[in-house]
N, C-alpha and C positions, 0 to 999 in steps of 0.2 A: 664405681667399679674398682676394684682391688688390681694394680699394676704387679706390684709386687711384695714378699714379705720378708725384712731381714731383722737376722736377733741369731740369738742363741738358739743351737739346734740341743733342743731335751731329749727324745727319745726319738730312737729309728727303729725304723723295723722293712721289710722289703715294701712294702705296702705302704704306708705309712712314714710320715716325720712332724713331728710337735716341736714350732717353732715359738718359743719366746721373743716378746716385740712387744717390747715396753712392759711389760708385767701381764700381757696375754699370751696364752697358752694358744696356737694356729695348729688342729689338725688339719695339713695336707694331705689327700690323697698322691702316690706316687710310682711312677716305672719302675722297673728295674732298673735302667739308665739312669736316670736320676738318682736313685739308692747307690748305685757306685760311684757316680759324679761327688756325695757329699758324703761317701762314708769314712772318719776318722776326722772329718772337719768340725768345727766349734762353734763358728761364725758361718753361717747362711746365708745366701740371698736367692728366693726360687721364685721363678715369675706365676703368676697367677691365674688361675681360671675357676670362675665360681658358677655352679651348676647349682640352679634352683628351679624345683619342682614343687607338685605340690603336697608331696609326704616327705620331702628333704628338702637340706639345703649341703652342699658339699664345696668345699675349696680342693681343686687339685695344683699341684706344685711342680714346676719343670727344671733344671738345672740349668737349659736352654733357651732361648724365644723361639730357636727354629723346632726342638723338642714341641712346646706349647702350641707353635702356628699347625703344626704335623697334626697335634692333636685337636685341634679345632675343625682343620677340614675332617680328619675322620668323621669326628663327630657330628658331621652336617650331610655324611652319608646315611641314607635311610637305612634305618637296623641295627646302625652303629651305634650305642651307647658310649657314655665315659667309661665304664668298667670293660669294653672290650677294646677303646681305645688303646685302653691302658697296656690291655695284653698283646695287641700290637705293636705298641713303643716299646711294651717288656722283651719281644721276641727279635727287633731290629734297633739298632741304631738309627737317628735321621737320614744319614745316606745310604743304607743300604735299601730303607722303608721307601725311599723317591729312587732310587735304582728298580727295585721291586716293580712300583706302580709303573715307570715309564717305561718297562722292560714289558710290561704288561706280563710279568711273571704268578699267574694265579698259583703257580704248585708252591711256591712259598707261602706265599698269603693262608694258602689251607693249610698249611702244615700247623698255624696257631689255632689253639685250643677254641673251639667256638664259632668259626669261621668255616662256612659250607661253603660251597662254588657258587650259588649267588651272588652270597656278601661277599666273596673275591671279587667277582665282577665287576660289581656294583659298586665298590672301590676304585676297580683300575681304571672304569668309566669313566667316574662322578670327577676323579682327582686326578688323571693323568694329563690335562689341558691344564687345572690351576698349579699343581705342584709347580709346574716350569718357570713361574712367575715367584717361585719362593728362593733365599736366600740360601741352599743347600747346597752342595758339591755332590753328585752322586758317586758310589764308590767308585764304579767304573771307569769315570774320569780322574780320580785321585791317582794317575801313574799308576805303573804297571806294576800289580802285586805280587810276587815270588811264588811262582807256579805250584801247587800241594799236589800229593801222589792223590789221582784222583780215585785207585781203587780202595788203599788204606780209609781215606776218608770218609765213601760210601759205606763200606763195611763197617768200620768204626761208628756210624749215624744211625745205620741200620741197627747196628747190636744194643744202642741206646735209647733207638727208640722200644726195641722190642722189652727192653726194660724198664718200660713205663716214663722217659724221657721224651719233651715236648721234640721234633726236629730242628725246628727252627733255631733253640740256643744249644740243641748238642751239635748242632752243624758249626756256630760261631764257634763254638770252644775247640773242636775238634782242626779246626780251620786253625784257628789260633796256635794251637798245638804243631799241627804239622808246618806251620809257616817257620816257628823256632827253631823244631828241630823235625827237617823233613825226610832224613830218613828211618824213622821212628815207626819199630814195627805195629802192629794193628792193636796187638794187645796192651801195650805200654800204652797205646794212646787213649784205650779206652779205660783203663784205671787210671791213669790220671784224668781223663775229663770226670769218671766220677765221683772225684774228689771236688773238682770246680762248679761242678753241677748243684 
């Protein structure tokens, strides 16, 4: 079993990072979280998880272990693939993703690309007893966040999603946005997030 891999990061891409490690070339599959965690970095270290089937063999790469551990219970929910793990961990942070399940919040969970009310369920289920037992902070407990106007920022979601944007990360950037600067009217905040998007 491959714990982890470090070397020279070669090529990134959101998707994707090719690590050199010792004179081998390691495609990782990877989040979006991970993708920001090592972008502009040199030197790498991404914990490991190797998916073999029997038409593939696949390494995915975490920046995290609690990222990695996340993505292992998904993946032990029935339905749940690595590639929609992924899009899971792409659409959440680790603690907003164990706020989610133990909120038993399914309208997030649907709001990622792939993910019917089933496979919501079938998550908040399978993982809302083992999550508790993982090293994560949910956000909810991270102290009290700086209140956002909460009608700019449905509108602001709405207008992004209606433009072909996922909800889930125009919700974080929008968030983002209005926590900097929160009285920021609707439209400012939607051309800037379409720029972060």
């Amino acid at each position: 079993m491959i714990e982890y891999i470090k070397g020279t990061l070669e090529e990134l891409t959101p998707a994707l990072a090719v690590v050199d490690c010792g004179g081998v070339g390691y495609g990782l599959n990877i989040s979006l979280g991970t993708f920001s965690a090592i972008q502009g970095k040199r030197e790498v270290k991404l914990y490991a998880v190797e998916v073999i089937r029997e038409d593939a063999y696949t390494l995915w790469g975490f920046a995290t272990k609690s990222e990695r551990e996340l993505f292992l219970q998904l993946t032990s929910v029935s339905g749940i693939g690595a590639a929609m793990a992924r899009m899971i961990l792409s659409a959440f942070t680790p603690s907003e993703l164990v706020d989610v399940i133990s909120s038993g919040n399914d309208r997030a969970l649907k709001s990622v690309k792939g993910i019917g009310p089933k496979a919501a369920q079938r998550v908040i289920v399978d993982l809302r007893d083992k999550i508790m037992g993982l090293d994560i902070t949910p956000t909810s407990a991270q102290g009290n966040a700086p209140a956002v106007n909460k009608a700019v920022q449905d509108e602001a979601v709405a207008a992004l999603t209606m433009l072909g944007f996922s909800p889930a990360p125009s919700a974080k950037v929008v968030t983002k946005l209005l926590t900097e600067e929160p009285d920021a009217p609707v439209e400012q905040v939607i051309k800037r997030a379409l720029k972060m998007l």
